[in-house]
Structure formats: C-alpha cells, structure tokens
N, C-alpha and C positions, 0 to 999 in steps of 0.2 A: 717558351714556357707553356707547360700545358694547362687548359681551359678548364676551373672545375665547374661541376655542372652548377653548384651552388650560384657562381657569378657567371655563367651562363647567361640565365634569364634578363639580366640589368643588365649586362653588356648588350643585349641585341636589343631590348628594349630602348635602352638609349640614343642607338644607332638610326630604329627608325625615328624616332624623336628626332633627334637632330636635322634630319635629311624635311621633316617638317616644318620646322621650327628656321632651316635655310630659305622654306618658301617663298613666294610673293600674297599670297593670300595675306586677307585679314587676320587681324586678331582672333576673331570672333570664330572665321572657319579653322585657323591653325587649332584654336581650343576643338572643336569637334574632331578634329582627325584626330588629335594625339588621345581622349576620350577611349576612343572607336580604337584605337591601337593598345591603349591600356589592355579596356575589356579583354581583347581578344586575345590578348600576348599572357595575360591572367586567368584566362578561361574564367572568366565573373561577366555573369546576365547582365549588370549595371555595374558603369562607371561615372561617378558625377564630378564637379567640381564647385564646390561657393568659393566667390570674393569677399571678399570683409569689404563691406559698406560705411561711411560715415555712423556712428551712432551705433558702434560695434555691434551691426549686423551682419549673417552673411546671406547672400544673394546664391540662389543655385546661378551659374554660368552657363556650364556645359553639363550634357550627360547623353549617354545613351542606354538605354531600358527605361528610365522612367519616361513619364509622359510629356512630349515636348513643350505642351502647355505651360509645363510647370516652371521653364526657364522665364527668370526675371519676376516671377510671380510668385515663387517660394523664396520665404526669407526667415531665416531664424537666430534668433537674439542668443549672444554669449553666455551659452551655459543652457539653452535650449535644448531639446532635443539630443541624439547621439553626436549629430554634426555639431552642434552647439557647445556639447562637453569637450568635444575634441578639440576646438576652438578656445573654449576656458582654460584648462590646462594646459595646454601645447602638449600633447602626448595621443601615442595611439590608440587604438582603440578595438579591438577584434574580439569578436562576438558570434558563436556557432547560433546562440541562439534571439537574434537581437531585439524582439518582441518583448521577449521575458524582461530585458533590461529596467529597472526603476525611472531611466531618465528617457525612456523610448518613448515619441511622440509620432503621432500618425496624422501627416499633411495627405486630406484623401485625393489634393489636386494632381498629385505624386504618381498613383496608382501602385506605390511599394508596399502593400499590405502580403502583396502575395509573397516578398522576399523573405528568408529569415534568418538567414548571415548576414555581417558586418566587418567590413575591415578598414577604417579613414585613419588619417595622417595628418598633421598640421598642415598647412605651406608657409615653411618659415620664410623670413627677410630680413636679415641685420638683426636676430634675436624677436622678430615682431611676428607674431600670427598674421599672414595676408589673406589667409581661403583656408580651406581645408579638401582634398582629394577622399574619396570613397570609392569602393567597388563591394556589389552586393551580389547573391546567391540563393537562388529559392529554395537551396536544400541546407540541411546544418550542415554547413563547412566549416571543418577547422582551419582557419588557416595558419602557417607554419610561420616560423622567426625570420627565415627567407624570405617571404612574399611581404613582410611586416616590411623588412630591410629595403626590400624591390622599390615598396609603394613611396617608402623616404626619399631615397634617393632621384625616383621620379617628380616629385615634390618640389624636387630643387630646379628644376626645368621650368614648372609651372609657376616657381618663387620668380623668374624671372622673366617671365612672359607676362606676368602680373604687374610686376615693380616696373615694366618700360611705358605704362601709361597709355597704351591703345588699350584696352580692357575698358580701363576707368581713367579718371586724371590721376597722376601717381600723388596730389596732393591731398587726394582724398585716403591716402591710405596715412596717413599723415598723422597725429593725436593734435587736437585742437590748441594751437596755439595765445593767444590772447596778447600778442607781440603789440605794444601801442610802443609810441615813441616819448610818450610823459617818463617823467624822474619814476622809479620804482627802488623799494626798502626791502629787498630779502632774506628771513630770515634761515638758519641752520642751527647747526651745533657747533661747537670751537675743538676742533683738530689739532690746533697748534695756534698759538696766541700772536700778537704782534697787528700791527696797521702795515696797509701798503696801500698805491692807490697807480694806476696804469690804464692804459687802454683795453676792451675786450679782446683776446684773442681764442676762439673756439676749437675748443679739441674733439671735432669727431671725425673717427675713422674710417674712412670707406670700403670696405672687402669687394669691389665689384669683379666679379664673374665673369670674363666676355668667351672663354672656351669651355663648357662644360667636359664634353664627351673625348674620351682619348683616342688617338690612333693608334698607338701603341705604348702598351700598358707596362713595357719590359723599361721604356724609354722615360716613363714617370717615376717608376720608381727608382732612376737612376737618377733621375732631376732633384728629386725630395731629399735623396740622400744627398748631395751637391749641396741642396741648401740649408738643411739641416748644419750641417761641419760648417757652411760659412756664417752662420748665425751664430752658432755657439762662438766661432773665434769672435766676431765682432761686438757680442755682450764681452768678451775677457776684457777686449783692447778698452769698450769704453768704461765698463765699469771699474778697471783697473785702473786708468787713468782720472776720472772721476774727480771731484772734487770730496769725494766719500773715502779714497783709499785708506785715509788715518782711522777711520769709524767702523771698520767690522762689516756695516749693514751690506755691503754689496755682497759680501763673499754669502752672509745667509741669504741674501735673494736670488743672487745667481745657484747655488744650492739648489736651492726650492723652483727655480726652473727647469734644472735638470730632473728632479724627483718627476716634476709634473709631467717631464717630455718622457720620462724614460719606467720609472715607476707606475705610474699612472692608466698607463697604455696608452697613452696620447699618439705615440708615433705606430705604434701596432694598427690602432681605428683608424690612421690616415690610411697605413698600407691596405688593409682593408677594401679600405672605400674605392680608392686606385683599382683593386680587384672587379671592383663591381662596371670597371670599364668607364669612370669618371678621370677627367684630367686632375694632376697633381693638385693646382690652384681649389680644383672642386671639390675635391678631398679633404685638405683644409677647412675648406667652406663650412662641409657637411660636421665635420666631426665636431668644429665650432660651435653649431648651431644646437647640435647634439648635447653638448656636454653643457652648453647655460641654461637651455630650457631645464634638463634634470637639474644644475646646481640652482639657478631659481626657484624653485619648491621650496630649496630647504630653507628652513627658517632660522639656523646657528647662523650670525652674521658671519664668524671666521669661513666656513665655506662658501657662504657665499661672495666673499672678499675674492675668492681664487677663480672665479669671473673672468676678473678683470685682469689675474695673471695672464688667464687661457684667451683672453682678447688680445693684450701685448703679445703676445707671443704668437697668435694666429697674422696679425697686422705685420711683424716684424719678419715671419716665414715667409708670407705671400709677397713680401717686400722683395726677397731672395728668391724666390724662383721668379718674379717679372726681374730678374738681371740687374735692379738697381741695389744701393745700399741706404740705409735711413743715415743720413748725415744730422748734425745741429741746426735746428731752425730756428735760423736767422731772422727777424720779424722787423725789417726796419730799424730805424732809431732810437724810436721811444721806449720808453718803459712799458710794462706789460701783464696784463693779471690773464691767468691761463685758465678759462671755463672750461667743465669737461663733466659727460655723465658718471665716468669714474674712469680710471685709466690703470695701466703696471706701473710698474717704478721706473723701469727702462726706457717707457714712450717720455716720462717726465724729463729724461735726463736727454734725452732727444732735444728739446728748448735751448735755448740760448739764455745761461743759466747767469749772464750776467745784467739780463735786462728783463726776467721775473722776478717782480715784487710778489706774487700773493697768486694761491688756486683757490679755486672752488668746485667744489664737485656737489654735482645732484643726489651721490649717493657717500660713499666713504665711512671709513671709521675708525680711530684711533689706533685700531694693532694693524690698519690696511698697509700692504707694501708701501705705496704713495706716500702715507701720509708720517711714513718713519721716516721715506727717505727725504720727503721735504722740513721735516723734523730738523732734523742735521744737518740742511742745507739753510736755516734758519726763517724759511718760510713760510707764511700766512698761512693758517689753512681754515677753511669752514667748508664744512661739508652737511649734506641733507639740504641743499639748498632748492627749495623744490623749482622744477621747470627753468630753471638760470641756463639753458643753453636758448629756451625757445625764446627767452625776455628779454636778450642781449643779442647783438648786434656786434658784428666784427669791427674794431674801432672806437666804440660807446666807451667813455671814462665810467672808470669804474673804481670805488674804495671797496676796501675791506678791511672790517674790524674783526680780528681774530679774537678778540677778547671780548665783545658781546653778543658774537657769532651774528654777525650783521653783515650785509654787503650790499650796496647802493649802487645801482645801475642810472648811467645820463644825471648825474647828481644837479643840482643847480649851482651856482659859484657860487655864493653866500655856502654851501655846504661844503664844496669843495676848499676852499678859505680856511673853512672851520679845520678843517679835516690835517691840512697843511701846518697848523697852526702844533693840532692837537700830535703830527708827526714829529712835529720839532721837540715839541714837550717830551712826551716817550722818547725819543733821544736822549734828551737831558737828562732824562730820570734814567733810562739804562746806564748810564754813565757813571751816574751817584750811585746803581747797587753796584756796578762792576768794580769802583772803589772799597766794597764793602767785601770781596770775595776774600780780602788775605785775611780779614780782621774776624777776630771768634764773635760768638753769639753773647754776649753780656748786656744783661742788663742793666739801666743804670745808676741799679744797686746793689750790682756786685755779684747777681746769681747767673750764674754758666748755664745756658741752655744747650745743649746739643741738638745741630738739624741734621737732620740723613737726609737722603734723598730715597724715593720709592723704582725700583730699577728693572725690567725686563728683558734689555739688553745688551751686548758687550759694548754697545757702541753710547749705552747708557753711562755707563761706568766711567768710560773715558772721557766723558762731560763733565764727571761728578768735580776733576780739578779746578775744573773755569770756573764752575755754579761757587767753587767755594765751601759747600758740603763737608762736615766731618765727617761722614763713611756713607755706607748704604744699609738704611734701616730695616728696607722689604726688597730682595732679590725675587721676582715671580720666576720662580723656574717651569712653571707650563708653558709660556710663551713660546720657545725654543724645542718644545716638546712637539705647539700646534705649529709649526714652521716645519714641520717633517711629516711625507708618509706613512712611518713607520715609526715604533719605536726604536728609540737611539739605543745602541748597547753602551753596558760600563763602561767601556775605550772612549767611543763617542762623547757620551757625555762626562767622562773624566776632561777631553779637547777641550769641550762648552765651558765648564768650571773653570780651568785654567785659564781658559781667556778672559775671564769674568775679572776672576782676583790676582792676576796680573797686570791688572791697570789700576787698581787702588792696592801695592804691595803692603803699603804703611798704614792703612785705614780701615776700620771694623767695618765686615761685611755680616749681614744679618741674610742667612739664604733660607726660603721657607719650599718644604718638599711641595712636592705635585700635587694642586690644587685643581683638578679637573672635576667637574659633571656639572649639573647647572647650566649656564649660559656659555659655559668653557667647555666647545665640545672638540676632542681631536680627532682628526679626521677621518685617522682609521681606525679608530675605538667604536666598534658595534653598541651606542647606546641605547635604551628602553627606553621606550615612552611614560614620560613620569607625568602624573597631573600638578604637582608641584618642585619642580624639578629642584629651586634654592634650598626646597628643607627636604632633598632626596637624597640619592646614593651620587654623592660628592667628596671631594676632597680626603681626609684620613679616613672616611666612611670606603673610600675607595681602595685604599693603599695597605687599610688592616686587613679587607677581605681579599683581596690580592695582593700578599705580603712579598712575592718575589719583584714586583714594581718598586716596591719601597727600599728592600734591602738591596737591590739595585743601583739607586738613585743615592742610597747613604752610603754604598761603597765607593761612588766616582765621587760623591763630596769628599769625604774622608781621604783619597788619594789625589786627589785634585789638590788640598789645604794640605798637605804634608809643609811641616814643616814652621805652618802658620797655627791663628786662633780660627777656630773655624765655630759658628754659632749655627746652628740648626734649631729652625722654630718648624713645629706640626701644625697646620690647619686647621680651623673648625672639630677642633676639640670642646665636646659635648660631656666630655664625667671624667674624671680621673683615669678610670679602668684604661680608657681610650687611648691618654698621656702614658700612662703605664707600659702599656702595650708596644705602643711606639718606641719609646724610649729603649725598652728593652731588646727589641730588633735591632735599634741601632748598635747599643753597645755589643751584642754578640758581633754584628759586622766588624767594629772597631777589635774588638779581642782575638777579632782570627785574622785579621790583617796584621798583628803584631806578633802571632805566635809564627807566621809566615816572614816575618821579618821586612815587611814593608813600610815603606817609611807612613806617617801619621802625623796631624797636626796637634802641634804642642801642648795644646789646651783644646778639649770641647766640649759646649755648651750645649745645652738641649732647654729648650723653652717651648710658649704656647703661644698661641695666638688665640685670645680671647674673641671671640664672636658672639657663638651661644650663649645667651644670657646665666644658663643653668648653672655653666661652670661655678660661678659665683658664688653660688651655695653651698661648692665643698672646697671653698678656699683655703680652708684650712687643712682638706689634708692634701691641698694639691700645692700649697708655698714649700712645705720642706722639704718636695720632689722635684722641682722646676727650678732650673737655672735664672729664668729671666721673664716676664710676662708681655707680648704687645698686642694691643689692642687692637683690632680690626672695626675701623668705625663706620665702614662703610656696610656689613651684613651685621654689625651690631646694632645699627640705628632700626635697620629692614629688622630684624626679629625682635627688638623692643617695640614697637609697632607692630607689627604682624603687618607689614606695608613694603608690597613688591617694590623694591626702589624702582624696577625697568616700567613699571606704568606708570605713562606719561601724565594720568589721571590724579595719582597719588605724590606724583614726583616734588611737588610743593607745600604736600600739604602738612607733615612733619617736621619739623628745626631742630638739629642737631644744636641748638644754643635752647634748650627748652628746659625748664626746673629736672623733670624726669632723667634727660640724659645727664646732666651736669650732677644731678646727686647718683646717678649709679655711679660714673667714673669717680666720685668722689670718695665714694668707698672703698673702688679696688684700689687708687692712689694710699690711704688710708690705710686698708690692709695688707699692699706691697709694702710698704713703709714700713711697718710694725714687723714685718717679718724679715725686714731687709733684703729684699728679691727686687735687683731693676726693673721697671717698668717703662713701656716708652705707649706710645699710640703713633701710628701709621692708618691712612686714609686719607679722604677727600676732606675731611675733616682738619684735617693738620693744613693743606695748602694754603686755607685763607687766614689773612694777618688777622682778623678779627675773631676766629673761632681757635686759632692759635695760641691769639691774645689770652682767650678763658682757659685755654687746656692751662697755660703756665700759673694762671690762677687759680688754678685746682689742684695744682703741687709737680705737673709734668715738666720732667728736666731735660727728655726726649722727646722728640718727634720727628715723624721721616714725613716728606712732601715730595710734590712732583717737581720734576725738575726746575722747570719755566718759577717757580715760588721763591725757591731760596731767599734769593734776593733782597725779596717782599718783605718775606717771617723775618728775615736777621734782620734788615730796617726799622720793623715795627720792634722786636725782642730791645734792638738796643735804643729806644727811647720808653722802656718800660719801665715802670719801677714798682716790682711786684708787690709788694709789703698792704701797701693800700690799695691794688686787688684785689686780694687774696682777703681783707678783711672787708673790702665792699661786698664781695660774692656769696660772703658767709648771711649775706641778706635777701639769698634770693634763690638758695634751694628747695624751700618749702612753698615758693608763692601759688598760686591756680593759675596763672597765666599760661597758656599756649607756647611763650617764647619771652626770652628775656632777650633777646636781640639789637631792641632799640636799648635798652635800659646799658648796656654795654658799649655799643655806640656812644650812646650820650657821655660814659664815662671817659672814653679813648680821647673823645676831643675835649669836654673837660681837662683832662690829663697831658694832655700835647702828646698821646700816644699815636704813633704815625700806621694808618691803617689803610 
C-alpha cells in the first residue's frame, strides 16, 4: 500500500517515538527527547509539554525553545492562559497569531514573547485531560488540519508515559476522592422504580494501550476488519438470546450500533487513524477519545447519552482484536448491585443477569440505552448519583430505592433490617396491584375511569397487557426518530408503527406527531441556538414550517393503522390556524391515499394537545373542529407559570394541585363537556394517585400514566367514591393558597381513599 504523504509525517514520527519510549532512560529524559523530536519532525522553534497537577494545575514538564528555567516553575490553572483553555475544553487550539488571542497570557519566566504561533492539543486519558502538548513559531504560522492531526495522535504517546506514574504518582492525576468507610446516603434521580439491595460491584472499564505504533499498517487493517464481523455477530447471538427478545428494545439498540459504527464514520476515523501509522488497538483508542470530548460539549442530554454507546462499543472492539470474547460476568454467589459512571446496554447484559438486583449510574437518563434496557429487565435504576463509583468499595452492601432515588452505601443493620422488611412489603403490595391488572378502573361509585399508559416504545406497548392499561394515551413518536441518524423514510417508519399497534391490536392507541426542538434535540437536525428554546421553534411550530416532515409521518401513520382506529393528536398547538393547518395536511394525505387505492384506517381522529395556555381563549372555535382534546400537564403547568420545569431552582416551587391549575382544567373539563369533545390529560401529572385523585374530581374520565403507575391510579380510582369529591373541590378553586395539597391529602385519608 502506498504511503500518502498526509500520513507520512505521523508514521515516522511515531516510529521515532517509539524506539524512545523502548529506552532505558528516565521518565523525565525520555520526555525531553521526544520534545526535541516533536520540534524537529514539525519544524516549530518550541515544543512544550504540562502535566495536570493536583488542584487542576498544569505544570510545564518538558520543552525545548523556551527557557529551561521555566520547567516545574511555570504552572497554570484550568482555563488560564492558551495552554490553560486548551486544558478546559479538551480541544485544540491553533493560532497564526497567538498574542492577539483574548485568553493569551505572558509568563515572562518563559521567554515566549518573542513566539507568535500557536498550535497545543489535549493529552487525553480514559476521556480525562492529563497535560496538554504545544509547539510554537516566531513567525505567523498557519498551521494545517494535518499537523492538528499529527499533534493528537502524538498526544496519545504522551497520555501514556504520563498515566505509567514515573512523571507524577499516577494517583495524583486522580479527582479527589473523599472514600471513608462510614455508612453514606446518596442521593440521584429515579430511572426506574423498585428497592434491591446487594453487594457493590464496580463497572469501570479499562482501554489500556500497551502497543501503540504499527508495523504494518496493511496488517491492521485487516485485524479491525476481523474484529469488526466478530463483534457484530456476538452482539446478534447475545442480544438475540437475551432475555429481551419478547421486548423489541434490542433489535432498536443493536440498530443504533450499527448507524453509529457505520453512519456515523466511526469505522472510517479508526481507518484513518490506522493511516497515521498507529496500531489498530490505538486507533480505537484515539477515535474514542475524539468523539467524547466533542460529544461532552454538547449539552442535549440525548447526545450525550451516545457516549456511552461509543464507550460500549470501543471496550467491546478492543475486547476483539486482544483475541478474547466478553463472556457473562459471573460475580460470585451473592446478590449484586452494579455501580458504573454510565455504561451501553450491551456492557449491562454482559452481568450475570440473575444475581443484579439494582444499578446506579453517576451519570444516566431515562431515554439512556441502559436505562430502557434495565427497564424491561425490571431493574432498579437511579442515576446522577454523584461520585458512587469513588464512595463505594467492591463488596460494600448496598440498597437502592428506586422510588426516592436514594442509594445507601455500608448501610448499618438496623437499616438494612429496615430495608428487608420494607422489601417484603413492596412484594406484598406488587402482588395486590398485579391482582388488579384484569379488573377495569371503577370507582366505588360506579364511575368508569379509563387509564392509558404514556408509551415511547414498541417494547412499551408490549408491557401495556401485564400493567393492565386500557390503551396508550400518548404514543411519543420522537423517540424512535432520536434513536436514528437520519431521518426514517415513509417505509421506515410505516415498520416503526406497525410494530407499535401490533401489540395492543384490540386497544385505543392515541399517537401524537413529531414533537422535536427544545430539550428534544435529534441528532442530525442542524438546530439554532434559541435563548429560550421550550417557547421556540418546536414541535407543530416545526412540522407546519417543514410540512414535508409532517405529511410524511401522517402518511406511515395512516398506512401503518390500515384497517384499524387510528387517533392522531398535533403538538403544542398555540391558535386554531395552527390545528387547522395541521389538520388539513393530513386529510389531503388521507384522500390521496384512497384515490390511489391503498388500504386506510377505518375511522380517523384528529385532536390536540393542549399545552399553550392561549389555546383556551378560542375554545370555541376550535371544539367544532377537533375530534378529541389531551391535555399536556407537563409544559402546561411550565407556561402557566412562566417556570422552566428543567431548573432545578424552580423544580419545587409550583404544585400542580394549586387553586390556579385546578380552576383552568376546570374549565376546559367544562367546556369539553358542553361541547361533547373527549377529553383526557396525559403527564407527570396523571402518575401520582393523589393528583389523579383531583384530576377525577374535576370531571376526568381519562388519563394516560407512566407505566410503573397503573397499578397505583387503578388502586386509588377503585376505593374512590367521586360524588363527595367533586363537591368537596367545589371549595377550593378560588382559595389564595399556594396549593391545596395537604387539604386533599387530608380528604383521601378522611375517605379511606388509597393513595
């Protein structure tokens, strides 16, 4: 294979590198030759190198052009200086004129005043800034994407001459731990509900390096591809085999593995890197480290969720070219709760899945791979648990309450006791609703409430039988949308549909179009920076200005529901026009798909989803046009406040049980009624038995909940007896009060309403 001159330069660079890096010298002299090799192989005056010091400093190490004085005596804090930015961010930095820079700082111990290019690099480690590499130039240099590239992958040399601990102690490159051996209460967020309780078992993955530089580069790329094909088969065999195969969820994760390995350019940037005269294993490494730093930036949690794909999936490749295969880990006897910074789905199913009770992740998030697949394998989750990898100990007992997003490390027995006690009871009690799944929702006075369930995926749907659910209230169809690349075409997502409402044949599906912009960002939607992104260009705000999206998405519904009732509700509908609008797109869809003689679903419904408060005010000309109304409580409560629900400042400080919200729904219950137009409400709103409880006492005969709820709401629903609700509540629309919360409370147990 011939040599382009691009990868050229890194191959022979690395070559000397290595033959240094075989030496017997110190640490300290290996750093100076490979310095003095940089410079010269880059034609740059100066080349330097800092170590990140305790107290995220970094220390210059090595250099040559500046002043030798200046090693160990120059140090600058994260975010200091150019080397400092380069160090904050983890990103390059190249600079013809580096003086001029706003963040340029002049250490005169240095003597680089005279330089006036710039060109430094991270020095990643397992995703962690350890140093940062520089080479500088007295003349304005541009330097080129090549020499950017050069400087990275040299980077990776120095990541590990740093990380082996003759530099520094390698515990110093370390984030401060605060590991004591006392009981510790950590708190998260609830990923998925449920108690377990088990020994610690630590999920972190190792990527170490021990060949960087290739001998032959034709030889690597033949190894990648080798491991490549046996990865892929050994994701089929196990997630085929799975205890998931009834649930859908694999075949969309294994999907969205391939998109990322093969869409993505993931396996292009390895071959790449292979070019640059790096071993296959380092290749890997680099592109790794590459692709988190960039998805670390971003701040939509969905991409940064794909992280931890691109982690499973670099741990699981490297797995395959060292020759071995990742088998079930076995852990012993006992029971086992699984801590991890965050992980894929595939590393999770790696465990030995009959003796995890419960995970915890430092990071996580409810639509994360992990935390759907432990979903359906009915496992604990809390996630955001901050530092639980460094406060735990391999072995330490551990509980976990998925339901107050709490987790107890080294608990005391009197806790643990308790804990065992309170396991048994959640037993019990799962028991008594599982009794309740064949039985409808009645109150026990006779009034039929209907519960949905709230649904995002096919594997959702196919839960809805167990939970008991009369149908699916809210279908979120973006989810399936950010699970991809690319946008799905009609075929596609006709697939997606059909599998949706092929597992509830006999039960009302309510599917609400493409709700994206806002906090729902997909991946490969070029979005603008909005200063208020929840009241921005979102949702139908999206799909009326790019109307080929929409009439898209109502064509695979409509041919997907052939045959059936097919309910389409629009989004954050703000005025009529908007419904109108909408509406009208779809029906043209629907009329040329019958003059084309393709089959259609028997009946179809078009509705809204009330969010915007505004809607409100033209209720009347928008009942005689709408099939159905549901209430969206969760950005209806956010814009009846003007209160970001995602700040965690504000997250408490509003009660959806408060006179205000109780008399608006009061009204559109009210003026749905009078018009005779269903109404349901779906939200967070609906899960809990006690804000439930008010919805049915404000006249709601529908409501859709998250799954894990059912249970709860039909519990509480059939020890209600709405009559003397409904006329106690008529007391407490007008009050001043902040929240009528306790005052409802007080009535439930009054009432032997079970909440």
């Amino acid at each position: 294979m011939a040599v382009r001159p691009e990868t050229a330069r890194p191959r022979r660079l690395l070559a000397r590198m290595r033959d240094v890096m075989a030496g017997l010298a110190s640490a300290e002299e290996r750093l100076n030759e490979i310095v003095s090799i940089i410079a010269s192989d880059m034609v740059a005056e100066v080349c330097s190198v800092y170590v990140r010091r305790a107290g995220d400093m970094l220390e210059l190490f090595g250099t040559l052009g500046l002043n030798s004085k200046a090693i160990h005596n120059t140090r600058l804090r994260f975010g200091e200086g150019l080397v400092g930015d380069i160090g904050a961010h983890a990103r390059p930095l190249s600079l013809a004129d580096a003086q001029s820079h706003p963040n340029f700082v002049l250490r005169p111990e240095t003597g680089e005043e005279i330089y006036q290019s710039l060109m430094g690099v991270p020095i990643l480690r397992g995703g962690r800034v350890v140093g940062v590499v520089a080479v500088q130039n007295r003349v304005r240099r541009s330097y080129s994407e090549e020499e950017v590239e050069t400087l990275q992958t040299v980077a990776m040399v120095l990541a590990e001459l740093i990380g082996g601990g003759e530099l520094i102690d390698s515990a110093e490159q370390l984030p401060a731990d605060g590991t004591g051996a006392l009981p510790l209460r950590l708190d998260g967020i609830a990923l998925n509900p449920g108690q377990a309780m088990g020994v610690a078992v630590l999920h972190q993955p190792q990527f170490g390096i021990h060949l960087l530089v290739a001998e032959d580069t034709d030889a690597e790329h033949k190894r990648l591809q080798d491991a490549v094909s046996e990865m892929h088969g050994r994701l089929d065999d196990m997630l085929g085999a799975s205890d998931l195969k009834d649930g859908g969820d694999h075949r969309d994760i294994l999907e969205t593995y391939r998109m990322i390995a093969e869409d993505a350019g993931w396996l292009e940037r390895i071959e790449e890197a292979i070019n640059t005269g790096l071993t296959a294993e380092a290749a890997v490494y680099r592109v790794h480290n590459d692709f988190r730093v960039r998805l670390g930036r971003v701040s939509d949690p969905y991409l940064r969720e794909r992280i931890h794909d691109l982690e499973d999936l670099t741990g699981r490749l490297l797995t395959h070219l060292r020759g071995t295969s990742p088998e079930s880990k076995i852990l012993g006897e006992e029971d086992f709760i699984l801590i991890a910074r965050n992980m894929g789905p595939a590393q999770l199913l790696d465990y030995d899945r009959t003796r995890m009770r419960g995970l915890v992740l430092e990071e996580g998030s409810p639509n994360s791979h992990v935390a759907i697949v432990a979903r359906a394998l009915d496992i604990p989750v809390v996630g955001h648990v901050r530092d639980a990898l460094i406060r735990a100990e391999p072995g330490d007992p551990v509980l976990v309450d998925g339901d107050t997003a709490r987790i107890y490390i080294r608990p005391g027995e009197d806790l643990q006791q308790a804990f065992i006690e309170n396991l048994e009871s959640n037993r019990l009690r799962r028991a008594a609703l599982n009794a309740l799944r064949d039985v409808p929702g009645i109150t026990a006075d006779g009034e039929r409430v209907r519960i949905n369930i709230n649904a995002g995926l096919p594997s959702d749907a196919a839960l809805l039988h167990e939970s008991g659910a009369d149908g699916i209230g809210l279908y979120r169809t973006e989810i399936a949308f950010m699970m991809r690349t690319s946008f799905p075409t009609v075929d596609e997502q006709v697939i997606m549909y059909r599998d949706v409402l092929s597992q509830v044949p006999d039960k009302p599906v309510t599917i609400r179009t493409l709700d994206i912009g806002g906090d729902k960002v997909l991946p490969y939607w070029q979005n603008s920076h909005e200063e208020n992104p929840a009241l921005g260009w979102r949702a139908i705000r999206v799909t009326l200005d790019r109307p080929a999206i929409l009439r898209q998405q109502v064509r695979a519904l409509l041919i997907a529901a052939a045959g059936r009732e097919l309910s389409i509700m629009f989004p954050m509908i703000a005025e009529v026009a908007e419904f109108t609008a909408a509406r009208r797109l779809a029906q043209r869809e629907l009329d040329q798909l019958r003059k084309r003689g393709i089959d259609t679903p028997s009946n179809v419904r078009m509705g809204v989803m009330l969010e915007v408060p505004s809607l409100l005010f033209q209720f009347t000309a928008l009942l005689p046009r709408t099939d159905f109304v549901s209430v969206g409580s969760n950005d209806l409560i956010q814009f009846l406040f003007a209160s970001d629900r995602g700040n965690p400042k504000l997250a408490r400080r509003y009660d959806p049980l408060s006179p205000l919200v109780l008399s608006f729904l009061r009204e559109v219950i009210e003026r749905c009624s009078a018009a005779q137009i269903p109404v349901s409400l779906c939200g967070e709103m609906a899960s809990n038995p006690l804000e439930a409880m008010a919805l049915i006492g404000l006249g709601f005969r529908e409501i859709s909940v998250s799954l894990h709820a059912v249970g709860s709401v039909k519990r509480m629903v059939r020890s209600l007896s709405v009559k003397p609700l409904a006329d106690y509540m008529e007391s407490l629309y007008d009050m001043p009060e902040h929240s009528v919360r306790g005052k409802l409370k007080a009535f439930a147990l009054d009432h032997g309403v079970v909440i």
